[in-house]
N, C-alpha and C positions, 0 to 999 in steps of 0.2 A: 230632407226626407221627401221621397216621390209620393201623394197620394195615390190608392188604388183608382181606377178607372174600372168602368164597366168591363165585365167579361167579353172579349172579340169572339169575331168567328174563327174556326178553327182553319190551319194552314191549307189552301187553296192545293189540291193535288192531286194527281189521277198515277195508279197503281195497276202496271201490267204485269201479266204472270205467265211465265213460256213453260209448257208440260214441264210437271216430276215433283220434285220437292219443295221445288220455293227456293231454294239456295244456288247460288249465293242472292244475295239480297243488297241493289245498287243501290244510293243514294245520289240523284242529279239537283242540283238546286240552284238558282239565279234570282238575281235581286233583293239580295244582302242589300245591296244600296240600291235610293230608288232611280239611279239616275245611270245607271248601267244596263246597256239595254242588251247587245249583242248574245248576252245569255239566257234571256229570257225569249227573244226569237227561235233562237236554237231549243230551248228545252221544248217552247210551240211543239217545232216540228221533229220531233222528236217521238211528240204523244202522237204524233198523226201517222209515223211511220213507221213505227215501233211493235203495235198489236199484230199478231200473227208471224212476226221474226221472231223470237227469242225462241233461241233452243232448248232453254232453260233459266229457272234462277227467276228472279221477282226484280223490274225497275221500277223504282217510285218517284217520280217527277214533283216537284216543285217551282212554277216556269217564275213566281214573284214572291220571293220569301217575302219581302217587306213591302205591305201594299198601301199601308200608309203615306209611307216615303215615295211610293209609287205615281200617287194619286198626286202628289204636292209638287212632283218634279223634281224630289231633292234627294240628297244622297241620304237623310235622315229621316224621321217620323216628326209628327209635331213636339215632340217630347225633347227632340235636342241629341235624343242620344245615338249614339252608332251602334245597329244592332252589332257591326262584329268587331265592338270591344264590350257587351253586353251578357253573352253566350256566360255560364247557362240559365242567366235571368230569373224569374220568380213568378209563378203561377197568377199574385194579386196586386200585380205591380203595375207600371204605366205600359201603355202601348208596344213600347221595343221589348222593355223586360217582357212580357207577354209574348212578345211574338220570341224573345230570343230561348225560355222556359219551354214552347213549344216544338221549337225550331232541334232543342238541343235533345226533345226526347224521338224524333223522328232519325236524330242523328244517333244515337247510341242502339236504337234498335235497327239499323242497318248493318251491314258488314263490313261496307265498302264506299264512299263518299267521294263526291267531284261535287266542286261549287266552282260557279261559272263569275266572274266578273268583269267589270274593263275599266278605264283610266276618268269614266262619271265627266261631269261637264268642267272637270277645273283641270282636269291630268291627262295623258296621254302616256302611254304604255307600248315598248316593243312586245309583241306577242310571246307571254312567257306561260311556263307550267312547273310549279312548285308544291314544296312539303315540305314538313314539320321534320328536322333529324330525329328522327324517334327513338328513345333509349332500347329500346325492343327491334333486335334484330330482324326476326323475324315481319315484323310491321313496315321498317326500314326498306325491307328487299323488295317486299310489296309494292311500295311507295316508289321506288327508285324504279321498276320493271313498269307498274302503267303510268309512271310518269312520261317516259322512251317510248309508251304508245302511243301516249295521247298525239305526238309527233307536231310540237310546235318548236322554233327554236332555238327557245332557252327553256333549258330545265336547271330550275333553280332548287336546293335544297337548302334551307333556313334553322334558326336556331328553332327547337321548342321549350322555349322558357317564355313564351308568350302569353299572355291569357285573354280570356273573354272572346276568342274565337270561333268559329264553325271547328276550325283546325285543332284548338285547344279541347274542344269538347271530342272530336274524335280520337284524339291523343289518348286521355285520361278513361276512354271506351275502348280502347286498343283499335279501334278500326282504322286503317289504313285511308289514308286521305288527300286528294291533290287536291290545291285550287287552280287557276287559271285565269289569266289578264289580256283582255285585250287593248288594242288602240283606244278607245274611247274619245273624246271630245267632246261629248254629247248629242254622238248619232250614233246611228246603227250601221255599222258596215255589212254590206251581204255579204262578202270576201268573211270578217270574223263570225257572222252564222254559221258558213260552211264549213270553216275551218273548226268552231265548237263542234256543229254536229259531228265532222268525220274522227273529231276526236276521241267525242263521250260512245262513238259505235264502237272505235278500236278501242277504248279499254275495257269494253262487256266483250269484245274478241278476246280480247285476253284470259279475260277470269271465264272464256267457255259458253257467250249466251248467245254471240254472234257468229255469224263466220267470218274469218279472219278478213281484214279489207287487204286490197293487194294498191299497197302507195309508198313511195321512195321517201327516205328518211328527209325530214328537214331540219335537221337537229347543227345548232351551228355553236352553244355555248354550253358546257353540262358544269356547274359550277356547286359546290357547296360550303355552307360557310356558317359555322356554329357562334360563332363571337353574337355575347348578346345585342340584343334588338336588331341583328339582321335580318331583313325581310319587312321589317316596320316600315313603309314607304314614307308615312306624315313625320318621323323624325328626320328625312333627309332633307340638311342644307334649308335650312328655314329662313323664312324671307326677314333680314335684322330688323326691319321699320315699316310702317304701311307706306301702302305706296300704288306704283304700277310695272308690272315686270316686264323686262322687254328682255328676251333669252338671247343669245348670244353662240349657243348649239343647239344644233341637231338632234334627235331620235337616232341610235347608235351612234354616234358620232363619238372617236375614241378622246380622250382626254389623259391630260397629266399634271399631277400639283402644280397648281400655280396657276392655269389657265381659270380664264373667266368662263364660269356657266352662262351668268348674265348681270342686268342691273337692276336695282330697286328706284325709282325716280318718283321725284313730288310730282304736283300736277303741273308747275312747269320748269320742271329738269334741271330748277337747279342746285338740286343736292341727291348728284345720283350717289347708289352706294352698290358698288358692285361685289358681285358674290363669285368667291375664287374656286375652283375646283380643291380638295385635298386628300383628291387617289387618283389612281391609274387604273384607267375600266374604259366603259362603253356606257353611253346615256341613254340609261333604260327606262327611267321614267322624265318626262319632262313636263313644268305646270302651261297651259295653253290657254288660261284664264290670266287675263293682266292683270284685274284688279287683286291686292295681297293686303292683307293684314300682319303682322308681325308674328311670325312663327310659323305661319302658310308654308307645306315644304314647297322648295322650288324644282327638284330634280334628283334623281337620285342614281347614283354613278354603280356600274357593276364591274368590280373586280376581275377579270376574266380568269387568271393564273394564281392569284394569292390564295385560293383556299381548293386545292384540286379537290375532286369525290375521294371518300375512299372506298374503298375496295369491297 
């Protein structure tokens, strides 16, 4: 049982309005975790370049969801918990539920949702952009159209039988919703600001609030894949023992059953245990943190062909 904590201050945000009605109504938000930064730069400069463009429609920035997590350098709050397996949290709960209760009414009153993240200090991420398969076509087509704007790529579309997410909360609000990954490490790349920014502009081009940007597609994988816990990256390929990981691929580097990802080693090596590939993909996520505890994922393989979009 979590005790209550004092009531926080409410979510850190600044709210731009382009002539007419207010509609549509974007939701930009970064730093789900505290240790992801490259989205939280980009929603910066976003508020800075945003006021007096919009054609229309309401964008509401959020540049650190989790300021807790923020302030500690970590991917969590003091409280241990991950705001986004938390969503939609509890008003008089600890620090995440609180932020995640708030977080999740900012998200239901919008229409339209992008949450920005990247690979935090322990992962590293080929540059992707995904969604929830949504039982709701109409949400789906949405989903699938500014996913192809955001224009990074991989566009991933994932199972939604997920819960406690930003994504699961706009699922169950019908709003239509991508996240986004960058490289991560535990810095900031300028290359993934630019590429956030140019991307949260082209999907307000989309839905009508920008004018349309004029850029050549980079789209290199469009994959989806409904089998549960796809898109769960912390289930992929868990480290069997603690240890220290020493990887053995590459960031896309393709793979097939049987090849080694990498190995788990004592501190001195001798009792490595290595961890074998068992698909046939491209290594979309890989961990870049050596030290691993037992069930730490190490990497996680993407399918390119097994689960084509549908139609």
């Amino acid at each position: 049982m979590v005790s209550p904590s004092p009531a926080s201050a409410p979510l850190l945000q600044q709210i731009i309005h382009g002539p007419g009605s207010g509609q549509p109504r974007l939701l930009i938000i970064a730093g789900v975790h505290g240790d992801e930064y490259e989205g939280m730069a980009a929603v910066r400069r976003l508020a800075r370049c945003l006021p007096g463009r919009l054609r229309g429609g309401t964008v509401t920035l959020i540049p650190v969801a989790n300021e807790d997590a923020f302030r500690r350098g970590c991917r969590t709050a003091a409280d241990g918990l991950d705001l986004a397996r938390t969503c939609p949290g509890r008003h008089d709960g600890s620090v995440t539920q609180r932020t995640a209760h708030a977080l999740s009414a900012c998200i239901a009153a919008a229409d339209y949702l992008v949450d920005l993240h990247s690979g935090g200090t322990a992962l590293r991420l080929l540059p992707t952009v995904g969604y929830m398969l949504h039982p709701d076509p109409a949400v789906l087509a949405a989903q699938r159209r500014l996913a192809r704007a955001f224009n990074l790529p991989i566009v991933w579309g994932t199972t939604a039988r997920l819960e406690g997410r930003t994504l699961s909360v706009a699922r169950d609000a019908g709003v239509p919703a991508l996240y986004a990954e960058w490289h991560g490490g535990g810095v900031c790349e300028p290359e993934g600001v630019q590429a956030y920014v140019r991307g949260c502009l082209a999907v307000m081009a989309a839905l009508g609030l920008t004018e349309p940007p004029a850029a050549p597609s980079r789209l290199e994988h469009l994959v989806e894949d409904d089998r549960d816990q796809a898109g769960h990256l912390q289930l992929n390929y868990p480290a069997p023992v603690d240890g220290f990981f020493e990887p053995e691929v590459e960031l896309g580097q393709a793979v097939r059953p049987g090849e080694p990802l990498g190995t788990v080693l004592d501190p001195l090596g001798a009792r490595p245990v290595v961890v074998h590939s068992h698909q046939e993909g491209i290594v979309l996520c890989l961990r870049v943190r050596p030290a691993v505890r037992a069930g730490d994922s190490l990497a996680t393989v993407l399918e390119i062909g097994a689960r084509p979009p549908r139609p």
